[in-house]
C-alpha positions in Angstrom: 162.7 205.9 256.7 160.4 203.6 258.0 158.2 203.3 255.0 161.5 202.6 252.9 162.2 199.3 255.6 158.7 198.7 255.1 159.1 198.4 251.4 162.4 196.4 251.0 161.2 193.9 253.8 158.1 193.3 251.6 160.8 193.1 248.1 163.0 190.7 250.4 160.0 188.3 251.4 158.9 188.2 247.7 162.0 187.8 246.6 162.9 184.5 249.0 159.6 183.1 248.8 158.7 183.6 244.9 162.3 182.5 243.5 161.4 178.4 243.2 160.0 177.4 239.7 159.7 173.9 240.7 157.8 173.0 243.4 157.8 168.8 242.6 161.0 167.3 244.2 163.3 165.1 241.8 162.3 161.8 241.0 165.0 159.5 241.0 163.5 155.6 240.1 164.1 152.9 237.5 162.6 152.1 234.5 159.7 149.5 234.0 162.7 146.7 232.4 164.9 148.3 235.3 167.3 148.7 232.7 168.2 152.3 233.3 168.0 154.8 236.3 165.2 157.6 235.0 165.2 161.7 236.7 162.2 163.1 236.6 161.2 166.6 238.2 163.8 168.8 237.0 163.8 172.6 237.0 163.2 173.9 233.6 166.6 175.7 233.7 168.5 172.8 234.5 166.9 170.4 231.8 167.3 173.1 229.2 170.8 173.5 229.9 171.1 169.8 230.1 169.5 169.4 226.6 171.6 172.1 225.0 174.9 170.4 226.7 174.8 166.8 227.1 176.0 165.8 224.2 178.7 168.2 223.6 180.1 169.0 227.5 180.9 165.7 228.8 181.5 167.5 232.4 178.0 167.1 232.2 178.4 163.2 232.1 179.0 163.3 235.5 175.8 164.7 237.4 174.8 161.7 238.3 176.8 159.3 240.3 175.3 155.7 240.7 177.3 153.2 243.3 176.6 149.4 243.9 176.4 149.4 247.7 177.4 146.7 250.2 174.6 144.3 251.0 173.8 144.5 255.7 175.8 141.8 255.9 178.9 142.1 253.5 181.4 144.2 255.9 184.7 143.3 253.7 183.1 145.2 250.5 183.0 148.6 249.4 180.8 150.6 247.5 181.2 150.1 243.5 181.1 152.9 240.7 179.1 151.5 238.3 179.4 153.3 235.1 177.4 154.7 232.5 175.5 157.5 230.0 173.8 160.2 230.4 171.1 161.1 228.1 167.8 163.6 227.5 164.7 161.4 226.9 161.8 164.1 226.9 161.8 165.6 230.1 163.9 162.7 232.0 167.7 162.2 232.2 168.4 159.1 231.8 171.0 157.1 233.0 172.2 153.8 231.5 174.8 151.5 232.7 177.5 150.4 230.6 176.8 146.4 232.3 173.6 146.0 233.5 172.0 146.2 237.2 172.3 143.0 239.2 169.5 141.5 240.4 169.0 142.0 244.4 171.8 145.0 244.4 171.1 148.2 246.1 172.6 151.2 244.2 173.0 154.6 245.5 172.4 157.3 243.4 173.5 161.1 244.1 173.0 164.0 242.3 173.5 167.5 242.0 170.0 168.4 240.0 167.8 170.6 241.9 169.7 171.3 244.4 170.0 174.9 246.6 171.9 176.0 249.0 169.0 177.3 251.0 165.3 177.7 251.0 163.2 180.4 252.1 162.0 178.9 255.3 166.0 177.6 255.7 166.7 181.4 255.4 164.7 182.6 258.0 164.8 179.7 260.0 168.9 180.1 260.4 169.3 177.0 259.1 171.3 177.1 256.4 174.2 175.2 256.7 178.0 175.2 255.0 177.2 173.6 251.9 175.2 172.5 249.1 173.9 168.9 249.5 173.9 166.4 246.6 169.9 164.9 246.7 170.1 160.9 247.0 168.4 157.8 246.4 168.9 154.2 247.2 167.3 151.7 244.5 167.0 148.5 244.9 166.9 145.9 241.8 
């Protein structure tokens, strides 16, 4: 009985530890012309699916949420959607805006790419939480 615990506690630990394919986080930045918003990083599952998808799925045109934020001293505005396309450039997703980025903005960008619901050390730790949290970014222009 004992050797059997033995052995699944061993599967369980290989299991929780050995299950991540990507160890980079996402890379969420703007381009050199800051034209577009550019994801780097992502799991070889996702960007395969995303590749295969993109263009034919548009639930997949919205992964990536980008809002114009307030600027610290504007407390009568709200945050902005500001739209856009998704596209596969290589490895990246790419995201351009419909108008472009205005000089001095901040825009917040969330995602769902990469994302888990819990890592190993979360696991263990207890610490997992109630959901699955979108990864985010705030750019500046």
């Amino acid at each position: 009985m004992l050797k059997y615990l033995n052995v699944s506690s061993w599967l369980l630990c290989l299991f929780l530890f050995g299950c991540t394919t990507n160890n980079k986080p996402l890379f969420i930045h703007f381009s050199k012309d800051s034209s577009a918003i550019v994801i780097t990083n992502i799991e070889p599952a996702g960007l395969l699916q995303l590749k295969n998808n993109i263009n034919t799925d548009t639930t997949y045109q919205n992964l990536v949420s980008v809002l114009q934020t307030p600027a610290d001293d504007d407390s009568t505005s709200m945050e902005i959607e500001w739209p856009g396309k998704l596209s596969i450039v290589g490895d990246s997703l790419l995201f351009t805006p419909t108008t472009p980025f205005v000089k001095g903005k901040s825009y917040l960008i969330e995602t769902m790419l990469n994302t888990q619901f819990a890592k190993g050390t979360e696991i263990i730790k207890s610490d997992v939480g109630h959901k699955v949290k979108a990864q985010q970014e705030i750019l500046k222009r």
